[in-house]
Biopython code that builds the backbone (N, CA, C, O; Angstrom):
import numpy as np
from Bio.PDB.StructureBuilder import StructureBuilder

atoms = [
    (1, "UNK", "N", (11.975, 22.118, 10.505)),
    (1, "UNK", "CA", (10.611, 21.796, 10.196)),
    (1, "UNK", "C", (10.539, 20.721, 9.116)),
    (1, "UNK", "O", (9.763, 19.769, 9.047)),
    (2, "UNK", "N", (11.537, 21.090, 8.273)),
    (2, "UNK", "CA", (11.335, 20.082, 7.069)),
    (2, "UNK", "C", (12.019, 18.106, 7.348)),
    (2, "UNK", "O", (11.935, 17.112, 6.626)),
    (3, "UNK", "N", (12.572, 18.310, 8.574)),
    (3, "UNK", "CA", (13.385, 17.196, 9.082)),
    (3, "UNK", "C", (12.079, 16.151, 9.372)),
    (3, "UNK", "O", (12.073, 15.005, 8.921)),
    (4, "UNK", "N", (10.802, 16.799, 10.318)),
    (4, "UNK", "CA", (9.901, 16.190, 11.317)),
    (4, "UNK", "C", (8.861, 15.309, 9.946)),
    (4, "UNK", "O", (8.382, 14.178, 10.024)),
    (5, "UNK", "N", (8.757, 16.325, 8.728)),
    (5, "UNK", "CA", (7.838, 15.240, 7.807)),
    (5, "UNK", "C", (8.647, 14.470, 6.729)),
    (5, "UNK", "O", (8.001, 13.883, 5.860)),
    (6, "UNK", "N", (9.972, 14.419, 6.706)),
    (6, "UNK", "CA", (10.527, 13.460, 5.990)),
    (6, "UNK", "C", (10.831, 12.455, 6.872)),
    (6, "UNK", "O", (11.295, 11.445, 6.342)),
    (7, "UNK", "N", (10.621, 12.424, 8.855)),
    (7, "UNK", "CA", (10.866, 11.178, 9.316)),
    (7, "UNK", "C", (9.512, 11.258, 9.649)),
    (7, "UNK", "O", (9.515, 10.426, 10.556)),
    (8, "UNK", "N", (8.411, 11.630, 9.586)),
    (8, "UNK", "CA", (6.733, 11.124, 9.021)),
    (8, "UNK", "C", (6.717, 10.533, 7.740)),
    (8, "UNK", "O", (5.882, 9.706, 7.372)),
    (9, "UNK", "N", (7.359, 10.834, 7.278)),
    (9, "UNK", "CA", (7.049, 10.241, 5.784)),
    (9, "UNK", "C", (7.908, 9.269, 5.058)),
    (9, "UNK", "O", (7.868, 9.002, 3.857)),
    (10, "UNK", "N", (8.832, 8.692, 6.140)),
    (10, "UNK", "CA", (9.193, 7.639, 6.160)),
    (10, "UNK", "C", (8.706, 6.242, 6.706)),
    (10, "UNK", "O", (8.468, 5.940, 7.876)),
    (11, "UNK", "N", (8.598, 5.288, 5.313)),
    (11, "UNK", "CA", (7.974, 4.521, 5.852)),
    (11, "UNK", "C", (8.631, 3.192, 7.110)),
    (11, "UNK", "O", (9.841, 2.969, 7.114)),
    (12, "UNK", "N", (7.841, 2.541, 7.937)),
    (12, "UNK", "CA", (8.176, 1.962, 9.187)),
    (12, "UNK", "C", (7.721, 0.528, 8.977)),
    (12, "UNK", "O", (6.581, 0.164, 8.687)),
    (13, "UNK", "N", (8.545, -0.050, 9.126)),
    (13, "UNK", "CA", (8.931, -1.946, 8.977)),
    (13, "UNK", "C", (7.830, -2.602, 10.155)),
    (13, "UNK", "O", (7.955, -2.536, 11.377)),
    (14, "UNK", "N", (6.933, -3.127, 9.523)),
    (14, "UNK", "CA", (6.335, -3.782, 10.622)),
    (14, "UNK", "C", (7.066, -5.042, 10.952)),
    (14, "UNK", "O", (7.936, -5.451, 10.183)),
    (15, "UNK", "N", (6.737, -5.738, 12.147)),
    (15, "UNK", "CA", (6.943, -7.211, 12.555)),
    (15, "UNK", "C", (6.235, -8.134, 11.892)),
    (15, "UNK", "O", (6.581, -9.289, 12.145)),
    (16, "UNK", "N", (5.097, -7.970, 10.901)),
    (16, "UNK", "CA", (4.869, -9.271, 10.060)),
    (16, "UNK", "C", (5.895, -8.810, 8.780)),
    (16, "UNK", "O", (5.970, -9.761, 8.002)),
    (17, "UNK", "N", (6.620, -7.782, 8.367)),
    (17, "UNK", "CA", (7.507, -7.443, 7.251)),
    (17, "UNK", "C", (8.670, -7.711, 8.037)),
    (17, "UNK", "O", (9.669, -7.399, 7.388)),
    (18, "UNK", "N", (8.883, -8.051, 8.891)),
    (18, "UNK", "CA", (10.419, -8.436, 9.682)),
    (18, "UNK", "C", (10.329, -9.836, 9.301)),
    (18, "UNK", "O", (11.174, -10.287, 8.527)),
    (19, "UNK", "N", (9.363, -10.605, 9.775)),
    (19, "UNK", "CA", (8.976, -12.003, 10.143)),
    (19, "UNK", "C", (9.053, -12.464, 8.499)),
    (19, "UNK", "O", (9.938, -13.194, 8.051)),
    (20, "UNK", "N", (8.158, -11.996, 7.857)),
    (20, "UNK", "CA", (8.324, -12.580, 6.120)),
    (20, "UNK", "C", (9.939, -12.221, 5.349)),
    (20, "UNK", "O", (10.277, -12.715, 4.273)),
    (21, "UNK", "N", (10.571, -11.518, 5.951)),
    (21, "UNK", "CA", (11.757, -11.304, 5.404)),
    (21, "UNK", "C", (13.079, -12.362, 6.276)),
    (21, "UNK", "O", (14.138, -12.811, 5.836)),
    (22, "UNK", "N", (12.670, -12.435, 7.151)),
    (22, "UNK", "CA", (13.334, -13.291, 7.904)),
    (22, "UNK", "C", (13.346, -14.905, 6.779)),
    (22, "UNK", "O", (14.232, -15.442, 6.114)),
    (23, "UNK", "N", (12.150, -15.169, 6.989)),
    (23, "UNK", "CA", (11.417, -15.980, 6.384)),
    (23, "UNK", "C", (12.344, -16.595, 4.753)),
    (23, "UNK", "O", (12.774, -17.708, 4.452)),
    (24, "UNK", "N", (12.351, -15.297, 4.027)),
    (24, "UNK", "CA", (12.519, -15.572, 2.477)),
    (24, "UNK", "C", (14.435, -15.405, 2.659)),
    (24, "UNK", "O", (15.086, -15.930, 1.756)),
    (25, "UNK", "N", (15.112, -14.793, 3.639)),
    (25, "UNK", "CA", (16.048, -14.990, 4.115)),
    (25, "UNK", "C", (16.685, -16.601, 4.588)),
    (25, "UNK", "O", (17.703, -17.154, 4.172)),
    (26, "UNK", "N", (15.913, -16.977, 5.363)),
    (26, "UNK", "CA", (15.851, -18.536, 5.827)),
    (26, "UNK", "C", (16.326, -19.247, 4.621)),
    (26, "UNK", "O", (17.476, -19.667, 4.494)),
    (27, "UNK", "N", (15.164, -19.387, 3.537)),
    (27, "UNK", "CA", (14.936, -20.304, 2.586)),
    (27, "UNK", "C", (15.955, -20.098, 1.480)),
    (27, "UNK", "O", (16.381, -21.143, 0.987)),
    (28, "UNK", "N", (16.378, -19.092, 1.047)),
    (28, "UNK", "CA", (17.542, -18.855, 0.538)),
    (28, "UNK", "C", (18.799, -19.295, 0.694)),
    (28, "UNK", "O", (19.600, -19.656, -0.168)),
    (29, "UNK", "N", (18.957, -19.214, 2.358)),
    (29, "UNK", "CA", (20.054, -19.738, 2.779)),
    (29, "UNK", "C", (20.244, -21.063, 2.782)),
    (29, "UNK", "O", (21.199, -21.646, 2.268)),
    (30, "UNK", "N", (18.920, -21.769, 3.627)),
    (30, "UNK", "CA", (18.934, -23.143, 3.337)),
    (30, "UNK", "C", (19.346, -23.820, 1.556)),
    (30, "UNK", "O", (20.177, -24.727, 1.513)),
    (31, "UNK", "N", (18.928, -23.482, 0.652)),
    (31, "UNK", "CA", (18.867, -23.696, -0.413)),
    (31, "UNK", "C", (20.336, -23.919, -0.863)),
    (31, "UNK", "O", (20.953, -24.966, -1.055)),
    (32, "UNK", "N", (20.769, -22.414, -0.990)),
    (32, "UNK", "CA", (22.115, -22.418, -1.085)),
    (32, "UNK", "C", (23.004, -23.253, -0.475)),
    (32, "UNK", "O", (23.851, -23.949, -1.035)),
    (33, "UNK", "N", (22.707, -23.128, 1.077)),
    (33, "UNK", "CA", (23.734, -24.375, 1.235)),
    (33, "UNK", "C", (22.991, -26.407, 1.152)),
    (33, "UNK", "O", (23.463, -27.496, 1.480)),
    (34, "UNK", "N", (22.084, -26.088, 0.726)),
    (34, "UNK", "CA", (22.110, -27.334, 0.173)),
    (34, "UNK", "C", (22.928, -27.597, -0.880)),
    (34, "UNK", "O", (23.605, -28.625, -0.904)),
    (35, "UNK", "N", (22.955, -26.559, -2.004)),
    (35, "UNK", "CA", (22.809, -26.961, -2.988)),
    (35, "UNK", "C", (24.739, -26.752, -3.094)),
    (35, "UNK", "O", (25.271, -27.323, -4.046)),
    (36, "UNK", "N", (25.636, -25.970, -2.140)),
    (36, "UNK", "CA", (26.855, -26.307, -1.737)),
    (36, "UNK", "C", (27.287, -27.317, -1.228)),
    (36, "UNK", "O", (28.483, -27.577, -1.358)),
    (37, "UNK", "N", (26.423, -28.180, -0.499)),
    (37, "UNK", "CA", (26.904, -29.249, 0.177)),
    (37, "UNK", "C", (26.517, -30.782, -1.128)),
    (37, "UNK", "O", (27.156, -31.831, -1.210)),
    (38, "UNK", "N", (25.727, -30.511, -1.666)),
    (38, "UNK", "CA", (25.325, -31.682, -2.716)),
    (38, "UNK", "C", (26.889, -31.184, -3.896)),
    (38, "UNK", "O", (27.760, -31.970, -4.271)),
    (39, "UNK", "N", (26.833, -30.252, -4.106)),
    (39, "UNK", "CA", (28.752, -30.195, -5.111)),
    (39, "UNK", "C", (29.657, -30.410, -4.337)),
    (39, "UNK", "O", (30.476, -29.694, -4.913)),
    (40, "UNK", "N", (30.253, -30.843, -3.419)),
    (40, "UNK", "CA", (31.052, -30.954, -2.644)),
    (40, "UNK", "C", (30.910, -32.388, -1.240)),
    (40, "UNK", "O", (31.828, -33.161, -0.965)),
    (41, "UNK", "N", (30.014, -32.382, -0.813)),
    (41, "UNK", "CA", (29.597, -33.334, 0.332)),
    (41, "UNK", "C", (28.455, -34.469, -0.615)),
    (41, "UNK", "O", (27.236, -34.310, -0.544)),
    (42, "UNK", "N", (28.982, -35.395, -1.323)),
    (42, "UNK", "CA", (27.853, -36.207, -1.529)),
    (42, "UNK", "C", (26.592, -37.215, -0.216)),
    (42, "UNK", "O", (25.382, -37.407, -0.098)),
    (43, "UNK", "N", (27.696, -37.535, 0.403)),
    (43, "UNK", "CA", (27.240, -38.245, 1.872)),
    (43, "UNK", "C", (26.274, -37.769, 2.372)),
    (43, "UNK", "O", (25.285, -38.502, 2.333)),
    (44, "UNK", "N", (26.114, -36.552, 2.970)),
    (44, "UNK", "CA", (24.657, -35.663, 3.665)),
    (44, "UNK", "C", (24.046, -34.782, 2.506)),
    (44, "UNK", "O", (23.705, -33.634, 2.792)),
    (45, "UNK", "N", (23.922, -35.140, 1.510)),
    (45, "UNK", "CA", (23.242, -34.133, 0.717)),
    (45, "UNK", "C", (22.052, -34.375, 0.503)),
    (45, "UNK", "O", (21.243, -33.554, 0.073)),
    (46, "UNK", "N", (21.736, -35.977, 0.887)),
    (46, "UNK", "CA", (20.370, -36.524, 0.643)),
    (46, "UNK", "C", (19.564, -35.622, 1.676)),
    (46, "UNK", "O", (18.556, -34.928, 1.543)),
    (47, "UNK", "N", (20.423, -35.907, 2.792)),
    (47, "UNK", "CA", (19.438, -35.435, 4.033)),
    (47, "UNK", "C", (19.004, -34.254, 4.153)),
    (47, "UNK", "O", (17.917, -33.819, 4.533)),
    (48, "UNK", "N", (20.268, -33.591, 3.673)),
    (48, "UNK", "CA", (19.838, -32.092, 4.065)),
    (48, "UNK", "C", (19.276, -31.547, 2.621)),
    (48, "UNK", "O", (19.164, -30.348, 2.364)),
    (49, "UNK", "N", (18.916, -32.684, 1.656)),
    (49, "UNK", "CA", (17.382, -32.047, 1.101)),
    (49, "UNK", "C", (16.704, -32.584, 1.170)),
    (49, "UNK", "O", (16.309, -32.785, 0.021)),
    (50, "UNK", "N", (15.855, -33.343, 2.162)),
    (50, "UNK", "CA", (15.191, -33.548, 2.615)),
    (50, "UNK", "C", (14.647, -33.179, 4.076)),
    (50, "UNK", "O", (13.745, -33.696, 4.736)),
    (51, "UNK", "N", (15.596, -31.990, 4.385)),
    (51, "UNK", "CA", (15.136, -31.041, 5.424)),
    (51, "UNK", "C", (14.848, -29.645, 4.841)),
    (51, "UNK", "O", (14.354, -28.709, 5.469)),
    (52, "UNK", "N", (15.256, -29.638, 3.450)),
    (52, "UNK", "CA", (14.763, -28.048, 2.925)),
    (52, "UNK", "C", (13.786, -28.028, 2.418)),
    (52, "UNK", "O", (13.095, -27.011, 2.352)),
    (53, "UNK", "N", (13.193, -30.116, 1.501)),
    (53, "UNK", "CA", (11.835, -30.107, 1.600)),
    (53, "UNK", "C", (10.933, -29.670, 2.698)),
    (53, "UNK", "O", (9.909, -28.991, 2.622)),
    (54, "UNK", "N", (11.657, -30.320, 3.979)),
    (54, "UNK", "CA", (10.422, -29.789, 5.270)),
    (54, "UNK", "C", (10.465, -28.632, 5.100)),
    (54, "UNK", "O", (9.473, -28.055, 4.655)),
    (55, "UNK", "N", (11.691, -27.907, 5.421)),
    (55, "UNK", "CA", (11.511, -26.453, 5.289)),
    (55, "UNK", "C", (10.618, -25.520, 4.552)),
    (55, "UNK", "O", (9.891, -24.685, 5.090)),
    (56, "UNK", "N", (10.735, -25.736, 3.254)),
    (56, "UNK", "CA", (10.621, -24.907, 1.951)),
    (56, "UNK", "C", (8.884, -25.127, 2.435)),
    (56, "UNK", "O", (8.242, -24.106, 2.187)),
    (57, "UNK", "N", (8.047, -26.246, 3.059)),
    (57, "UNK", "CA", (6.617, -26.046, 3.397)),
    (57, "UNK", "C", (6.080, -25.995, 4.719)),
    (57, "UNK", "O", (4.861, -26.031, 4.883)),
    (58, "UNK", "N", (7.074, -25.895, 5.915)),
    (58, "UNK", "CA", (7.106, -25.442, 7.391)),
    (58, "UNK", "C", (7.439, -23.959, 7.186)),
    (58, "UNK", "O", (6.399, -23.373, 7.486)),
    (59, "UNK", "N", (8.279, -23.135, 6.859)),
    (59, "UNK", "CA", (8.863, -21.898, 6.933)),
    (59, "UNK", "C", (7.436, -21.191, 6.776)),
    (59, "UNK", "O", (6.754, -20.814, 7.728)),
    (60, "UNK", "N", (7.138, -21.085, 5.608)),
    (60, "UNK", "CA", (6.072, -20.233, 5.237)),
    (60, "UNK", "C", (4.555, -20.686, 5.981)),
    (60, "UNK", "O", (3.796, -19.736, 6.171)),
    (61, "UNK", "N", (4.102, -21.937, 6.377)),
    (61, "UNK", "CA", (3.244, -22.257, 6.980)),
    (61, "UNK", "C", (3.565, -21.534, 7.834)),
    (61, "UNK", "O", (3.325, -20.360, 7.555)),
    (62, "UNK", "N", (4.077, -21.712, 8.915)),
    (62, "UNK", "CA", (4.656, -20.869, 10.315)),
    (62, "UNK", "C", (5.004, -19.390, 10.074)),
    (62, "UNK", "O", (5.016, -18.735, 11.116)),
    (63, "UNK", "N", (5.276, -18.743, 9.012)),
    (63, "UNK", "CA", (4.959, -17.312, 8.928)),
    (63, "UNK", "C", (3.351, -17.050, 8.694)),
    (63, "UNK", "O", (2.644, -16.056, 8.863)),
    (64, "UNK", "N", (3.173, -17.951, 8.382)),
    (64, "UNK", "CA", (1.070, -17.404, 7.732)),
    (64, "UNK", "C", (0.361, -17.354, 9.071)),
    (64, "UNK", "O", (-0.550, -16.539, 9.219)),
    (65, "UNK", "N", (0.887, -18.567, 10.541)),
    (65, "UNK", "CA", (0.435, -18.414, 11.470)),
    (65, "UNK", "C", (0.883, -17.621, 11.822)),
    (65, "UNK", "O", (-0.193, -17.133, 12.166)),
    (66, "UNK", "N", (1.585, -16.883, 12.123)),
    (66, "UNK", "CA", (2.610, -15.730, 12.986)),
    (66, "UNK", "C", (1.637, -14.904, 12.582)),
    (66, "UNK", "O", (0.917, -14.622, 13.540)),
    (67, "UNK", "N", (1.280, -14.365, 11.532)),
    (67, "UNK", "CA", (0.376, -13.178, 11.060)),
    (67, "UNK", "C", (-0.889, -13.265, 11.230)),
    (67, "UNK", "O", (-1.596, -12.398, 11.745)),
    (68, "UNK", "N", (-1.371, -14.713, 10.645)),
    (68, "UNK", "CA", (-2.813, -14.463, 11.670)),
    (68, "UNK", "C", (-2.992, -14.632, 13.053)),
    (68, "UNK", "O", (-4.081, -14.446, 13.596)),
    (69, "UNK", "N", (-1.955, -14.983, 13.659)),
    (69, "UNK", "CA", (-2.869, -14.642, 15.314)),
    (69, "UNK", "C", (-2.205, -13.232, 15.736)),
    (69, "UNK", "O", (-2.575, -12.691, 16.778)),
    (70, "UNK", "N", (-1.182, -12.621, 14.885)),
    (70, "UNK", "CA", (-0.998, -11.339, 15.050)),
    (70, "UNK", "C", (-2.194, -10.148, 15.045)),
    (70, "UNK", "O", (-2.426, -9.181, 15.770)),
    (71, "UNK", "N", (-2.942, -10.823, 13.640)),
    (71, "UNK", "CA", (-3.961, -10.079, 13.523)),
    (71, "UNK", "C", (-5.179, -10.528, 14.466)),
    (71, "UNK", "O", (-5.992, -9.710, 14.898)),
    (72, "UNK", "N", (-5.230, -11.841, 14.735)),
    (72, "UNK", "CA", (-6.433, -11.809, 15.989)),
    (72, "UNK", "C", (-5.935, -11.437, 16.993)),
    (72, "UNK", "O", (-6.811, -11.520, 17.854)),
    (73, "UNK", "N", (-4.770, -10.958, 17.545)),
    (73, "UNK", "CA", (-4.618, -10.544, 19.394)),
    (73, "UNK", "C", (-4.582, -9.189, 19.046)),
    (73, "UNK", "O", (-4.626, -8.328, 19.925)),
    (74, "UNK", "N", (-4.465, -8.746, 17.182)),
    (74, "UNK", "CA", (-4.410, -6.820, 17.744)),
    (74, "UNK", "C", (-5.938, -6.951, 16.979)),
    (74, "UNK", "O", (-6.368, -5.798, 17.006)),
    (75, "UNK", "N", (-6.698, -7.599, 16.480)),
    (75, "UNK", "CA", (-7.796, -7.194, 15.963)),
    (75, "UNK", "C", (-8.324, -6.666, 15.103)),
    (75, "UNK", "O", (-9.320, -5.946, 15.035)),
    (76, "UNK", "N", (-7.273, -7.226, 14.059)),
    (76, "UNK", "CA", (-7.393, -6.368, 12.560)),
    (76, "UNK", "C", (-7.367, -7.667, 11.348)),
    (76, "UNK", "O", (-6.884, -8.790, 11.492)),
    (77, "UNK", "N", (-7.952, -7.181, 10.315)),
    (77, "UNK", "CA", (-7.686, -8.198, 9.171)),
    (77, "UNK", "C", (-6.618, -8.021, 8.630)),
    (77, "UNK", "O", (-6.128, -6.928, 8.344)),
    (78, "UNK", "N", (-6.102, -9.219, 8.415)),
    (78, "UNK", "CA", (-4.652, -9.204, 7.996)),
    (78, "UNK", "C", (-4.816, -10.552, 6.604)),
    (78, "UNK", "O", (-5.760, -11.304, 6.362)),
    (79, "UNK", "N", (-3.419, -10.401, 5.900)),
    (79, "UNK", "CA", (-3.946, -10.897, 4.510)),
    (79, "UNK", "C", (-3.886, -12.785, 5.139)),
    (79, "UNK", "O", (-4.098, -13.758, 4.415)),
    (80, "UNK", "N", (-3.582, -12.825, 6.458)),
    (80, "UNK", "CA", (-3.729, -14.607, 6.500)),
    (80, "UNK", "C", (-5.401, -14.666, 6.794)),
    (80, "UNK", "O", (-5.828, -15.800, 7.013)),
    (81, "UNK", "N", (-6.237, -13.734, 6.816)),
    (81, "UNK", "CA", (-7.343, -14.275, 7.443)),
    (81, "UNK", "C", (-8.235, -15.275, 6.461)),
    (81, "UNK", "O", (-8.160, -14.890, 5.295)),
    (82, "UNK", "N", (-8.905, -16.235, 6.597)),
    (82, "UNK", "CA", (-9.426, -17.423, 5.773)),
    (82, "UNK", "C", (-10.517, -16.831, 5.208)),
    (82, "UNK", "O", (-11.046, -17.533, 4.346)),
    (83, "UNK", "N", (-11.131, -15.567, 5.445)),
    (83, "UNK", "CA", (-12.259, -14.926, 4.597)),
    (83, "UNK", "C", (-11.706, -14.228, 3.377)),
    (83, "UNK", "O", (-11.017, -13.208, 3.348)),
    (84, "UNK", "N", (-12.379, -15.386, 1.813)),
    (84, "UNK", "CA", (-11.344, -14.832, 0.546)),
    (84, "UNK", "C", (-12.317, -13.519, 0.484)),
    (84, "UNK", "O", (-11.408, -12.701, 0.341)),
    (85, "UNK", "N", (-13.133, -12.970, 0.486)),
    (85, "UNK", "CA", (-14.287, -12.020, -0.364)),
    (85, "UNK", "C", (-14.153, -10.436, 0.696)),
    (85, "UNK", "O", (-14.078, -9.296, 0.239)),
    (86, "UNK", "N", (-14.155, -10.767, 1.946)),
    (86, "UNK", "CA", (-14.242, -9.225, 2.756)),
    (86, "UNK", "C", (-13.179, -8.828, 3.829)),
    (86, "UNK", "O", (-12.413, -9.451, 4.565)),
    (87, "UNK", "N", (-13.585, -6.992, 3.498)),
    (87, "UNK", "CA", (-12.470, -6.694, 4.266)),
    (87, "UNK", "C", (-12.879, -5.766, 5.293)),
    (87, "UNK", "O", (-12.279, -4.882, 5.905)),
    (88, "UNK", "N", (-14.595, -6.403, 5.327)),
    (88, "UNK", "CA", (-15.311, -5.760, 6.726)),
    (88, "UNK", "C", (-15.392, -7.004, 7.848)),
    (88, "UNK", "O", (-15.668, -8.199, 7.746)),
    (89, "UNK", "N", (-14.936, -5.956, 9.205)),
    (89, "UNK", "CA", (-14.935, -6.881, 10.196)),
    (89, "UNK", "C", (-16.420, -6.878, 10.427)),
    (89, "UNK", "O", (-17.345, -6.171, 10.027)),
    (90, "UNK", "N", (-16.292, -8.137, 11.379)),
    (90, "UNK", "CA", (-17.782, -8.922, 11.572)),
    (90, "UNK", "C", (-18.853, -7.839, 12.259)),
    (90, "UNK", "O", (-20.058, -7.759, 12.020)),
    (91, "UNK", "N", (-18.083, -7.051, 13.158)),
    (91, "UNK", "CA", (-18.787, -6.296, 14.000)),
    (91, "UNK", "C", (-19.801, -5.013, 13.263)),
    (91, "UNK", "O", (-20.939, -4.637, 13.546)),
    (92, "UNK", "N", (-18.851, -4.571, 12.242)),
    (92, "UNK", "CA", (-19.589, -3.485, 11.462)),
    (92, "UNK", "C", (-20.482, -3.712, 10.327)),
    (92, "UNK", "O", (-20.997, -2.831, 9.639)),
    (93, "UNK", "N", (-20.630, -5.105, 10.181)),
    (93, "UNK", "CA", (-21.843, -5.477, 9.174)),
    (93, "UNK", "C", (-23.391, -5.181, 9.949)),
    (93, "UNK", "O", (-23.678, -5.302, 11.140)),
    (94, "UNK", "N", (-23.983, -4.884, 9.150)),
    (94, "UNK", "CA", (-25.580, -4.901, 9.678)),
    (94, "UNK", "C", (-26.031, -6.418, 9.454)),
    (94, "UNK", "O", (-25.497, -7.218, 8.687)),
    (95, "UNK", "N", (-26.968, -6.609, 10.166)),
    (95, "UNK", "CA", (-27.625, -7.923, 10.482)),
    (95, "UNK", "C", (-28.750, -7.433, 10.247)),
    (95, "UNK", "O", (-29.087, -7.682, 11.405)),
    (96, "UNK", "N", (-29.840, -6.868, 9.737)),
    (96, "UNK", "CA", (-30.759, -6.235, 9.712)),
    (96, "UNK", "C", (-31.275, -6.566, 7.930)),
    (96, "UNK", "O", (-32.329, -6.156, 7.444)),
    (97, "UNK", "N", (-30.657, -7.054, 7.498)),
    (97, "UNK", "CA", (-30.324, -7.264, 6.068)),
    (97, "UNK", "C", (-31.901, -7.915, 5.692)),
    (97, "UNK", "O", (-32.163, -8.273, 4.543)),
]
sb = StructureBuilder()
sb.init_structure("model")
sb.init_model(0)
sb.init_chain("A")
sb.init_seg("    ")
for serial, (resi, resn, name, xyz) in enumerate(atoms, 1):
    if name == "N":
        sb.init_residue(resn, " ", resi, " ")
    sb.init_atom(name, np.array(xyz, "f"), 0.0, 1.0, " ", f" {name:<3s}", serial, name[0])
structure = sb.get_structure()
Protein backbone atom coordinates (compact mmCIF):
# COMPACT_ATOMS: atom_id res chain seq x y z
CA UNK A 1 0.00 0.00 0.00
CA UNK A 2 2.66 2.28 0.98
CA UNK A 3 4.63 1.54 -2.50
CA UNK A 4 1.32 2.96 -4.76
CA UNK A 5 1.60 6.72 -2.95
CA UNK A 6 5.28 7.11 -2.95
CA UNK A 7 5.07 6.33 -6.91
CA UNK A 8 1.94 9.03 -6.71
CA UNK A 9 3.97 11.15 -5.06
CA UNK A 10 6.61 11.11 -7.19
CA UNK A 11 7.09 13.78 -9.17
CA UNK A 12 6.88 13.23 -13.34
CA UNK A 13 9.23 15.09 -15.97
CA UNK A 14 7.23 16.78 -18.41
CA UNK A 15 8.32 17.26 -22.21
CA UNK A 16 8.62 21.08 -21.90
CA UNK A 17 11.17 20.03 -18.64
CA UNK A 18 12.85 17.46 -21.08
CA UNK A 19 13.01 20.08 -23.92
CA UNK A 20 14.48 23.06 -21.49
CA UNK A 21 16.98 20.66 -20.11
CA UNK A 22 17.99 19.43 -23.29
CA UNK A 23 18.26 22.96 -24.11
CA UNK A 24 20.66 24.25 -21.08
CA UNK A 25 22.51 20.87 -21.85
CA UNK A 26 23.11 22.03 -25.57
CA UNK A 27 24.54 25.40 -24.53
CA UNK A 28 26.89 24.15 -22.08
CA UNK A 29 28.29 21.87 -24.31
CA UNK A 30 28.60 24.15 -27.11
CA UNK A 31 30.40 26.61 -24.85
CA UNK A 32 32.74 24.30 -23.50
CA UNK A 33 33.85 23.12 -26.53
CA UNK A 34 34.27 26.37 -27.87
CA UNK A 35 36.04 27.51 -25.39
CA UNK A 36 38.44 23.99 -25.83
CA UNK A 37 38.89 24.54 -29.27
CA UNK A 38 39.92 28.49 -28.94
CA UNK A 39 43.05 26.92 -26.23
CA UNK A 40 44.13 24.57 -28.52
CA UNK A 41 42.69 25.13 -32.30
CA UNK A 42 43.33 28.85 -33.01
CA UNK A 43 42.22 28.46 -36.85
CA UNK A 44 38.30 27.56 -36.26
CA UNK A 45 37.80 29.21 -33.09
CA UNK A 46 36.56 32.34 -34.71
CA UNK A 47 33.89 30.39 -36.32
CA UNK A 48 32.78 28.25 -33.97
CA UNK A 49 32.09 31.37 -31.83
CA UNK A 50 30.33 32.70 -33.95
CA UNK A 51 28.01 29.74 -34.15
CA UNK A 52 27.53 29.68 -30.26
CA UNK A 53 26.65 33.36 -30.77
CA UNK A 54 23.79 31.98 -33.12
CA UNK A 55 23.24 29.42 -30.77
CA UNK A 56 23.33 30.96 -27.32
CA UNK A 57 20.00 33.22 -29.11
CA UNK A 58 18.40 30.34 -31.50
CA UNK A 59 18.50 27.54 -28.68
CA UNK A 60 16.31 29.24 -26.28
CA UNK A 61 14.16 31.12 -28.92
CA UNK A 62 13.25 27.61 -30.30
CA UNK A 63 12.59 26.19 -26.80
CA UNK A 64 10.05 29.27 -26.00
CA UNK A 65 8.35 28.13 -29.34
CA UNK A 66 8.29 24.45 -28.52
CA UNK A 67 6.27 25.44 -25.34
CA UNK A 68 4.01 27.76 -26.66
CA UNK A 69 2.46 25.85 -29.35
CA UNK A 70 2.66 23.00 -26.84
CA UNK A 71 0.44 24.94 -24.84
CA UNK A 72 -1.87 26.03 -27.79
CA UNK A 73 -2.44 22.31 -29.31
CA UNK A 74 -3.13 21.01 -25.50
CA UNK A 75 -4.89 24.27 -24.49
CA UNK A 76 -3.44 25.47 -21.51
CA UNK A 77 -1.43 28.58 -20.41
CA UNK A 78 1.92 27.97 -20.32
CA UNK A 79 4.71 30.45 -19.07
CA UNK A 80 5.58 31.29 -23.11
CA UNK A 81 2.16 32.77 -23.51
CA UNK A 82 2.56 36.74 -24.55
CA UNK A 83 -0.24 37.71 -21.93
CA UNK A 84 2.21 39.38 -19.01
CA UNK A 85 -0.93 40.08 -16.35
CA UNK A 86 -3.43 36.73 -16.57
CA UNK A 87 -3.75 33.38 -15.85
CA UNK A 88 -7.47 33.19 -16.90
CA UNK A 89 -8.20 31.65 -20.15
CA UNK A 90 -10.20 33.76 -22.54
CA UNK A 91 -13.16 31.52 -22.38
CA UNK A 92 -13.89 31.85 -18.59
CA UNK A 93 -13.85 35.62 -18.38
CA UNK A 94 -17.28 37.28 -18.29
CA UNK A 95 -17.98 39.77 -20.99
CA UNK A 96 -20.85 41.15 -19.22
CA UNK A 97 -18.49 43.51 -17.39
Amino acid sequence: MGDKNENNSKKRTSSKQVVAMGGVILLAAMYLITLVVAIFDQNSSGRLFQACLVGTIAIPLLIWVYIWMYGKLQGRHTMADLDLGGNVPKDSQSSGD
